[in-house]
Every structure is written in structure tokens, then in C-alpha cells.
C-alpha positions, 0 to 999 in steps of 0.5 A: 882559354888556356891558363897562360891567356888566362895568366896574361889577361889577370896581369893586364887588368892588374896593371891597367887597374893599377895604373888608372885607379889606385894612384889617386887612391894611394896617393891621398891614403899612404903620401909619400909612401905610397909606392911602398903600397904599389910593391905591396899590392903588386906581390899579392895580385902575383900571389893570388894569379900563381893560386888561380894559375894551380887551380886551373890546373888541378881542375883543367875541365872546370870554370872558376866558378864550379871548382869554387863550388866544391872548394869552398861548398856550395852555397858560399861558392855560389855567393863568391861567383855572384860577387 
């Protein structure tokens, strides 16, 4: 897939998750403030797609999980592809 179907299927699991599990989460943990958090999580999901968007296209013939091997080395690229 290309990186901007890859883009748009992060940010609809993103926003679905958002939508359907954390609310009751949120809720419960920050109170009224918990829209605060929604912001918060929202500008890190974003930071973490823009990093996986670059990565994509530093290495345009690899999976996540192959340059997560020579980023990260070996055997803890393997223990993050297994999570």
C-alpha cells in the first residue's frame, strides 16, 4: 500500500479507537478534564503517524517490521514486531 493509504488507515483506527475505547477510560481516570487528555493523545497519535509516514519513505521497499529491524537491531526489532 502506499504511504497515504497507509496514512489514512493509521488515522481511521486512531479515531475509531478513540471513539469507542478510551471515552469510558478517560472518563473515569481525568473527570472533567478529560477532553484535555482526547487533545493530548490526538497530537501523539499524529506525531507518531508523521514518524511512520518518514520511515516509509526512507525505506520505500521494506515492511515496518524489516526496517524496525536494522533501526532498532536485531533481536529487539524482532520483539517489537512480535508485539
Amino acid at each position: 500500500i502506499s504511504a497515504q493509504q497507509f496514512a489514512l488507515i493509521m488515522y481511521l483506527y486512531i479515531i475509531g479507537t478513540a471513539a469507542l475505547v478510551q471515552p469510558h477510560t478517560l472518563v473515569s481516570i481525568a473527570g472533567q478534564d478529560a477532553w484535555f487528555s482526547v487533545i493530548i493523545v490526538g497530537i501523539i497519535q499524529l506525531g507518531l503517524i508523521t514518524l511512520y509516514l518518514k520511515l516509509g519513505f526512507r525505506y520505500p521497499q521494506q515492511t515496518i517490521i524489516q526496517y524496525g529491524r536494522l533501526l532498532t537491531g536485531k533481536w529487539f526489532g524482532s520483539a517489537i514486531a512480535v508485539v
